[in-house]
C-alpha positions as CSV (number, residue, x, y, z in Angstrom):
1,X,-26.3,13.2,-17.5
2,X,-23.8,11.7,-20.0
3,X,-21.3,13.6,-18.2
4,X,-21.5,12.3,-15.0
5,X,-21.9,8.5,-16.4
6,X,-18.5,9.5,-18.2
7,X,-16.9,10.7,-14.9
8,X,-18.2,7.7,-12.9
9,X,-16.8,5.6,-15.3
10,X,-13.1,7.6,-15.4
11,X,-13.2,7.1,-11.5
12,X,-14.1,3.5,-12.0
13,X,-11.7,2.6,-14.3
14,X,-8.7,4.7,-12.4
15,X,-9.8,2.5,-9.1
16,X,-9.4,-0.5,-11.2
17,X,-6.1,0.5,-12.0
18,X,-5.2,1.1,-8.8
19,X,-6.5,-2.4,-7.5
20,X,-4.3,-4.2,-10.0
21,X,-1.4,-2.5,-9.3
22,X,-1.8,-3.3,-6.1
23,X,-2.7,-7.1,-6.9
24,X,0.3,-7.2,-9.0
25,X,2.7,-5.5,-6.3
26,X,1.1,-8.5,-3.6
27,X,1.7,-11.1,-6.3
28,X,4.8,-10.1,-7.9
29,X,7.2,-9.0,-4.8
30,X,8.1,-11.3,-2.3
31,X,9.6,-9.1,0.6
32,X,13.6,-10.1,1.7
33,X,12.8,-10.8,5.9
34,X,15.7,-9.6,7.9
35,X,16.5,-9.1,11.7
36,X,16.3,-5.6,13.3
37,X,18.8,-5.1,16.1
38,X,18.2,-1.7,17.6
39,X,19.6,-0.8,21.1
40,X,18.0,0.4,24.4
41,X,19.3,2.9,26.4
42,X,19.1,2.2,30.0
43,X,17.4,5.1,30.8
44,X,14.4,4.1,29.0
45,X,14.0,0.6,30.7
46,X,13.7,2.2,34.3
47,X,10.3,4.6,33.3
């Protein structure tokens, strides 16, 4: 049994990591918005 309750905790604490790094990338990086020009060939608009 204590191995399990040490393995649940491992799994706990590695998903807490993961959650803050992931609060910190949200928090810390504000994305650069930029305009996408991409071009339609002709043949595509007549399907």
């Amino acid at each position: 049994m204590p191995s399990l309750f040490r393995f649940l905790l491992m799994i706990a604490f590695l998903a807490g990591l993961v959650y803050a790094g992931m609060v910190a990338l949200a928090t810390f990086v504000t994305p650069v918005p930029h305009e996408i020009v991409q071009t339609v060939p002709p043949a595509r608009l007549n399907q």
